[in-house]
ROMARMAR-209077 format. One line per field, with one value per residue (C-alpha): residue in three letters; chain; z, x, y; residue number from 1. Coordinates in pm, 1 decimal. Each point is the difference from the previous one (the first is absolute). Example, Ala and Ser with C-alpha at 12.3 -4.5 7.8 and 13.67 -1.06 7.14 Angstrom:
BEGIN
residuo	(ALA;SER)
cadena	(A;A)
pz	(780.0;-66.0)
px	(1230.0;137.0)
py	(-450.0;344.0)
num	(1;2)
//
This chain:
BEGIN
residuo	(UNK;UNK;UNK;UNK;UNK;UNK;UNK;UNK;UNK;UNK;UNK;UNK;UNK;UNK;UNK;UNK;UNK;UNK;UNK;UNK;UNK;UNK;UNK;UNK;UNK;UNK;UNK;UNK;UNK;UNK;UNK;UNK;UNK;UNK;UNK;UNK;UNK;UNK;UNK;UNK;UNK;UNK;UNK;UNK;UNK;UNK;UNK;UNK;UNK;UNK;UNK;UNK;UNK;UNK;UNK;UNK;UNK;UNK;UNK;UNK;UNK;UNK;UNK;UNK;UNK;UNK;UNK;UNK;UNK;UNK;UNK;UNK;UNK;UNK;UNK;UNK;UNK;UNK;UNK;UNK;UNK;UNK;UNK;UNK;UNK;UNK;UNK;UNK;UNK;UNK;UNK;UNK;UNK;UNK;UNK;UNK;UNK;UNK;UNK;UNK;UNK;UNK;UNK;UNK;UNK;UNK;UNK;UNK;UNK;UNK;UNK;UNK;UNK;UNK;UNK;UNK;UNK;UNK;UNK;UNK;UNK;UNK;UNK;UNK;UNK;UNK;UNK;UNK;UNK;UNK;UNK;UNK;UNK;UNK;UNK;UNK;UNK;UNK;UNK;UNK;UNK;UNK;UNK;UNK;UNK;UNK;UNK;UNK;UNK;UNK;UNK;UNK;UNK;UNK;UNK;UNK;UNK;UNK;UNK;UNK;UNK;UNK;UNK;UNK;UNK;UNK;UNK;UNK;UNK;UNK;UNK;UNK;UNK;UNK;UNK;UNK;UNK;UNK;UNK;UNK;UNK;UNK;UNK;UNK;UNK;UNK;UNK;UNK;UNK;UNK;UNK;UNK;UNK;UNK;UNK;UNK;UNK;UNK;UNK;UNK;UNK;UNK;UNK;UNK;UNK;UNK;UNK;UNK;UNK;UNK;UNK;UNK;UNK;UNK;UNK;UNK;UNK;UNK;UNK;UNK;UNK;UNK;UNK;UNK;UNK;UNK;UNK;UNK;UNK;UNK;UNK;UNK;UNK;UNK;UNK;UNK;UNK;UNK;UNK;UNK;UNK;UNK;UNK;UNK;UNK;UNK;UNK;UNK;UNK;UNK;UNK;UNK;UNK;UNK;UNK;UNK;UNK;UNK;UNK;UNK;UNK;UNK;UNK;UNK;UNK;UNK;UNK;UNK;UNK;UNK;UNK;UNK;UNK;UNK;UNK;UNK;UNK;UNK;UNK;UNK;UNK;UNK;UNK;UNK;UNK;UNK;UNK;UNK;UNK;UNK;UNK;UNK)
cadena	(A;A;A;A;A;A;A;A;A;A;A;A;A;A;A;A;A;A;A;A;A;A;A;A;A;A;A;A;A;A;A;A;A;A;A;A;A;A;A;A;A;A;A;A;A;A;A;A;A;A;A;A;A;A;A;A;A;A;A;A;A;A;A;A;A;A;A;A;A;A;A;A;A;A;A;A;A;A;A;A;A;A;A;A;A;A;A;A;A;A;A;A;A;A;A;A;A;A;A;A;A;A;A;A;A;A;A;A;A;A;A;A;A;A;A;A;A;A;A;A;A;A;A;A;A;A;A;A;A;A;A;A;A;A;A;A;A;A;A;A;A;A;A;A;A;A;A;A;A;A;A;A;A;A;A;A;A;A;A;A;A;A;A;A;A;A;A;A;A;A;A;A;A;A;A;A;A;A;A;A;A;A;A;A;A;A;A;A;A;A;A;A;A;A;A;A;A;A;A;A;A;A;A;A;A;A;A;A;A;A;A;A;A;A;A;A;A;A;A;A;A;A;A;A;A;A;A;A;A;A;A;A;A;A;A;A;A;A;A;A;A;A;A;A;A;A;A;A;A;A;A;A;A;A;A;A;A;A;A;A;A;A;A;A;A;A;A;A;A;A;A;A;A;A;A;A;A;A;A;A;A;A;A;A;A;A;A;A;A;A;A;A)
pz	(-720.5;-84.9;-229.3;95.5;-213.2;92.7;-194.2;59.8;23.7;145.7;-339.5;-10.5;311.9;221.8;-170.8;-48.0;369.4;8.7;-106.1;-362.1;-82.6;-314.2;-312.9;36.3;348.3;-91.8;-326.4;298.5;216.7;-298.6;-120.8;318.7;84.3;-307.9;126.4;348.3;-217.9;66.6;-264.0;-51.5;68.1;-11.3;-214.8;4.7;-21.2;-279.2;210.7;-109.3;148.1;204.4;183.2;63.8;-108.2;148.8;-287.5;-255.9;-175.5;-105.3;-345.0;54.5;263.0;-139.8;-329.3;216.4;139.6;-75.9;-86.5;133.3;-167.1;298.3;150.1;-86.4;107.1;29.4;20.0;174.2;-195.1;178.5;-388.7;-311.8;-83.8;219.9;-197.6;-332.7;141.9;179.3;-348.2;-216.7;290.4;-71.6;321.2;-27.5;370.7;84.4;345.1;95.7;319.9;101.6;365.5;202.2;197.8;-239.3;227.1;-81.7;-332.8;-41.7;214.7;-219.1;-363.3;38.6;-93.3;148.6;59.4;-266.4;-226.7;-52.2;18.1;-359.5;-53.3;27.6;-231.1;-268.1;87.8;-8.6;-390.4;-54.8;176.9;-149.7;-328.6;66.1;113.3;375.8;289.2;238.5;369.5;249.4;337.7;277.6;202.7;359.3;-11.2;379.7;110.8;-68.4;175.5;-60.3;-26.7;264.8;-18.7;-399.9;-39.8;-164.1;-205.0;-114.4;-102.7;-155.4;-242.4;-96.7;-126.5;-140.0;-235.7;-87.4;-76.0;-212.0;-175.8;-90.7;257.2;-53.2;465.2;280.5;292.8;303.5;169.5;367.7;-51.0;351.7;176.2;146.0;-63.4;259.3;-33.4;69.2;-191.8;-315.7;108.9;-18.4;-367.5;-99.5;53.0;-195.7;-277.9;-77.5;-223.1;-216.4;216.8;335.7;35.2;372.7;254.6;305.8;138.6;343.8;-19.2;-116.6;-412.3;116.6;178.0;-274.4;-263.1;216.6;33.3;-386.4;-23.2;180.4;-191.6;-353.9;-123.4;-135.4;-182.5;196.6;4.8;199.4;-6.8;86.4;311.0;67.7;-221.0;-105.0;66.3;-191.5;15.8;7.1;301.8;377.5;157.6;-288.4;2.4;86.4;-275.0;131.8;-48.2;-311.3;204.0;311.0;-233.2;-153.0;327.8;166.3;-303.7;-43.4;370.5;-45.9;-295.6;-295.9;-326.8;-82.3;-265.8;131.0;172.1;383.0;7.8;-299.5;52.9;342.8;-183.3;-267.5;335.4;116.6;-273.8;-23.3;334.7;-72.3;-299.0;200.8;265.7;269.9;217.3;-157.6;250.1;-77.1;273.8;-263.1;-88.6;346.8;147.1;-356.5;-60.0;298.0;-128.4;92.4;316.5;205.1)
px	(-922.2;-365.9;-57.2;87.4;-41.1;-111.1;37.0;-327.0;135.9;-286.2;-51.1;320.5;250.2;-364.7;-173.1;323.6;42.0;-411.9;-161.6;-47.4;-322.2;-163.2;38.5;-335.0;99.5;356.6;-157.0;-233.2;192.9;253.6;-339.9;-68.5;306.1;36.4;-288.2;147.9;215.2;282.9;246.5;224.6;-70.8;217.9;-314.2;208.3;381.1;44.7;177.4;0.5;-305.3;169.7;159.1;-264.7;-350.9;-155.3;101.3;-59.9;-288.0;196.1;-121.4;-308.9;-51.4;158.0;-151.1;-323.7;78.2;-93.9;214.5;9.0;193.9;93.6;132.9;373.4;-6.6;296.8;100.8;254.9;208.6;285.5;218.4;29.7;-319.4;-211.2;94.8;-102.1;-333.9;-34.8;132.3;-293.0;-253.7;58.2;182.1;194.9;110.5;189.6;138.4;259.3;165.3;352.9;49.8;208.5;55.8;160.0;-195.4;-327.7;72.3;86.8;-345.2;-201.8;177.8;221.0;295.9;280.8;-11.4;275.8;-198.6;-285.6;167.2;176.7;-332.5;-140.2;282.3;-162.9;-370.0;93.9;26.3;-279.6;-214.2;112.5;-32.2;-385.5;-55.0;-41.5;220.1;159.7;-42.8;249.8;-118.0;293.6;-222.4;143.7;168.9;-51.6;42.4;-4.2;-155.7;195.6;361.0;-70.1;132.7;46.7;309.4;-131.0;292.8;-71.2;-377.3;206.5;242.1;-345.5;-155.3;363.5;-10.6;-351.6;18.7;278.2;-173.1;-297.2;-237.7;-306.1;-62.7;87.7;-214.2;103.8;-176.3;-46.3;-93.2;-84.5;-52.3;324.2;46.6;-3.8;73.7;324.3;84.3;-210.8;240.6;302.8;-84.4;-136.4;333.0;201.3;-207.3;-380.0;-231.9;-342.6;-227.6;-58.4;-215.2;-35.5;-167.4;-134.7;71.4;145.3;-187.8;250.6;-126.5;-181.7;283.5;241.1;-172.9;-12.2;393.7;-0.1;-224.7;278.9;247.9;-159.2;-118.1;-372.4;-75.6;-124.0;-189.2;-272.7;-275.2;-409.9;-54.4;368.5;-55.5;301.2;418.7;256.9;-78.3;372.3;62.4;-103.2;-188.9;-47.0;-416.8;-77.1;28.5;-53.7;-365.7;-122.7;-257.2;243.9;244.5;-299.1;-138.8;332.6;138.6;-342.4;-4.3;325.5;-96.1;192.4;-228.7;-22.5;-305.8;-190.3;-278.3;8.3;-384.7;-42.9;360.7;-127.9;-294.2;249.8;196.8;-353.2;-69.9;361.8;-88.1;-295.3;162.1;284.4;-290.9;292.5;69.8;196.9;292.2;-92.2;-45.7;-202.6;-176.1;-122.7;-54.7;-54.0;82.4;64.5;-265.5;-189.0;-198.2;-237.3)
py	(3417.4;-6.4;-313.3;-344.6;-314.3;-313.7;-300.8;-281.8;-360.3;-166.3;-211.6;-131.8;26.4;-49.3;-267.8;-200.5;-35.4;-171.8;-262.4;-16.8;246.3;-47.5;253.5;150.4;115.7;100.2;232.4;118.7;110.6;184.5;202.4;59.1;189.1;175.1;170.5;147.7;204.0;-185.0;69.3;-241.3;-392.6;-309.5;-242.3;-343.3;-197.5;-202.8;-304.0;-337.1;-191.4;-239.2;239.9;241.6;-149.4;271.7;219.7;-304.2;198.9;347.8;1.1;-63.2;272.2;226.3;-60.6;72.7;286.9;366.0;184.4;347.7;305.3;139.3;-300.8;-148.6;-368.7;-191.4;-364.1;-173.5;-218.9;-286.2;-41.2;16.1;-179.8;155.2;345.7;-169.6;-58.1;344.5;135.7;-212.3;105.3;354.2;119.8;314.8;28.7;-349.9;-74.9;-239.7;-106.0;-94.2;-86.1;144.4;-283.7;-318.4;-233.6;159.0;42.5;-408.5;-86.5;275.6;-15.2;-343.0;192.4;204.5;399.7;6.4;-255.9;301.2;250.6;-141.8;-78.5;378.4;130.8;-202.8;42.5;416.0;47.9;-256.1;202.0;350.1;-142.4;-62.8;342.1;-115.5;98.1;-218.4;26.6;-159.6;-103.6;-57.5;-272.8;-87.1;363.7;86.9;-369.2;-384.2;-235.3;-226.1;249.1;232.8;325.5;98.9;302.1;301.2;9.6;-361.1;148.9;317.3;-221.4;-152.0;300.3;136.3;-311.1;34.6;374.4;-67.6;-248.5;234.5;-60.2;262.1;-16.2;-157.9;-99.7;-131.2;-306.6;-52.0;-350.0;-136.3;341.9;15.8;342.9;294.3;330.1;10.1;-274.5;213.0;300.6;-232.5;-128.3;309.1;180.4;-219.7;-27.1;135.0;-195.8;124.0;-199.3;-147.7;-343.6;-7.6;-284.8;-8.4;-326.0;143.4;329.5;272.0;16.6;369.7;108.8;-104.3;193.8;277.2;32.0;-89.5;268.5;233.9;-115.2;139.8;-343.1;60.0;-371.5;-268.7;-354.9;-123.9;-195.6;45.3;-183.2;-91.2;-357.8;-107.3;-127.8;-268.3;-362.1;-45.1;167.1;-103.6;294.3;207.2;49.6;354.0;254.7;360.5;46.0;264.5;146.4;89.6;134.9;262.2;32.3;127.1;165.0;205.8;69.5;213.8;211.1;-251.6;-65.5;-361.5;68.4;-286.6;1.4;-122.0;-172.3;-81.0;-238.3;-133.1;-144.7;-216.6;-86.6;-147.2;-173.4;-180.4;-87.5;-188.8;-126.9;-171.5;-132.8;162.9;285.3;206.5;205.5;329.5;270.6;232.2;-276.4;-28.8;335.8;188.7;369.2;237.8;138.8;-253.2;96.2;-219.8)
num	(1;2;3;4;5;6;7;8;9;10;11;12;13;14;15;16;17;18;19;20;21;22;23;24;25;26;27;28;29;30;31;32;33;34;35;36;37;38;39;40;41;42;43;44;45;46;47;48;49;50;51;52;53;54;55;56;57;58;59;60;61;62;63;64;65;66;67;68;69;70;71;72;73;74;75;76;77;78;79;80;81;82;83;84;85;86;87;88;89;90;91;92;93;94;95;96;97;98;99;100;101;102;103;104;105;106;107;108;109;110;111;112;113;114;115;116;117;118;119;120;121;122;123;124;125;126;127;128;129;130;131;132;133;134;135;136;137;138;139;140;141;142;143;144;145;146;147;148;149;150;151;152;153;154;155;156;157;158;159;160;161;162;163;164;165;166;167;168;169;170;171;172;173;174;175;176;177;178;179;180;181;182;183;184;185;186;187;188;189;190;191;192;193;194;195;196;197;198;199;200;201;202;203;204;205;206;207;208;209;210;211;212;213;214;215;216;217;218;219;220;221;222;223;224;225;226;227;228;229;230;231;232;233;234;235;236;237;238;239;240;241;242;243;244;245;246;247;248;249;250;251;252;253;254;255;256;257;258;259;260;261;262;263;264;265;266;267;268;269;270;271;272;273;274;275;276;277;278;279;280;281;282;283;284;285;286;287;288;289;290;291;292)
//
């Protein structure tokens, strides 16, 4: 293992979790990332307004946005409308999520686990058809705050059905931080996913991707500055910080193709942009390169 992915959400799965930001900023802060050499970003969610009106203005920022060849950007879509408009956007990568948890998934998509997963098997060809591919995130899959414990087998009949369906990847959401690493080792045996989207909100997103890491996953979420969580879910700020990831990752020998500095520099600009301290470590202390 020499090459690990990482996935940028600040745009969406930070920003939704703040007060609304305007579009200039948002477009900003995209173009800005797109030049740490940061591969792969998640731009926006195409949600309706009253829901999330943070993420009210997709089209228009991503309308705004430049486009780089080297970058795939995704967008995260709750149904079958939010597709359509993902579709007419011009997204090719399209990510939906399914809770684990059927309490989360009534407080975040006012419908049943079952209720969307019916819902996926239709959104699958729709998606196909347009040329995109479909991406199926497992929210509350170490945890619910509201459930407790979730079974790994209940997370594994997900994925079965989703597979089956023709789901292009699977991630797995640790949507409060509840996950450790033995509970990553305990899901992770019974059924392994594309991508990990990990938080910090109790301090164990580093240590989680490093026993994913062990485990042969090599895909995985985070977000500059650690902005970010679910409004639907008590406790859930705190996603594992982009900068810590590269930091650590770089540290022992892995290739993330972005570039360490120049992505502590976006991570102070969010910053200012929120008007907030933002709970990253490397964001503190830079590099360990840094010396005094």
């Amino acid at each position: 293992m020499s090459a690990i992915s990482i996935r940028e959400v600040a745009p969406r799965d930070g920003l939704q979790n703040e007060e609304p930001v305007p579009a200039d900023s948002k477009v900003q802060l995209i173009d800005a990332l797109g030049g740490t050499g940061v591969r792969r970003i998640e731009a926006v969610s195409f949600v309706h307004p009253r829901a999330i009106p943070q993420m009210a203005d997709a089209d228009e920022v991503w309308a705004r946005v430049t486009k780089r060849p080297d970058i795939r950007y995704s967008a995260l879509i709750p149904n079958t409308r939010g597709a359509q408009r993902a579709i007419a956007a011009g997204f090719r990568e399209i990510e939906v999520v399914v809770s684990a948890s059927d309490t989360h998934n009534r407080r975040n998509l006012n419908r049943s686990t079952e209720e969307s997963l019916d819902d996926i098997t239709g959104l699958i060809p729709l998606v196909h058809e347009a040329g995109a591919t479909l991406e199926v995130i497992v929210a509350t899959s170490f945890g619910c705050p509201f459930e407790g414990d979730i079974d790994p087998d209940r997370v594994a009949g997900i994925v079965a059905r989703v597979r089956a369906d023709g789901a292009d990847r699977i991630a797995f959401g640790d949507t409060t931080g509840m996950a450790t690493p033995r509970r990553v080792r305990d899901l992770l045996s019974a059924v392994r996913p594309d991508l990990l989207h990990f938080h910090n909100t109790r301090g164990t997103g580093l240590a989680n991707i490093l026993t994913a890491l062990d485990l042969g996953v090599t895909e995985f979420d985070a977000s500059v500055g650690g902005i970010g969580g679910c409004p639907y879910a008590p406790g859930a700020s705190g996603n594992v910080a982009t900068e810590e990831v590269v930091h650590m990752l770089h540290d022992m020998g892995l290739d993330t193709g972005i570039d360490l500095d120049a992505l502590i520099e976006v991570a102070e600009s969010a910053e200012k942009l929120l008007g907030k301290q933002l709970p990253s470590g490397v964001l503190r202390a830079g590099p360990r390169t840094r010396t005094v």
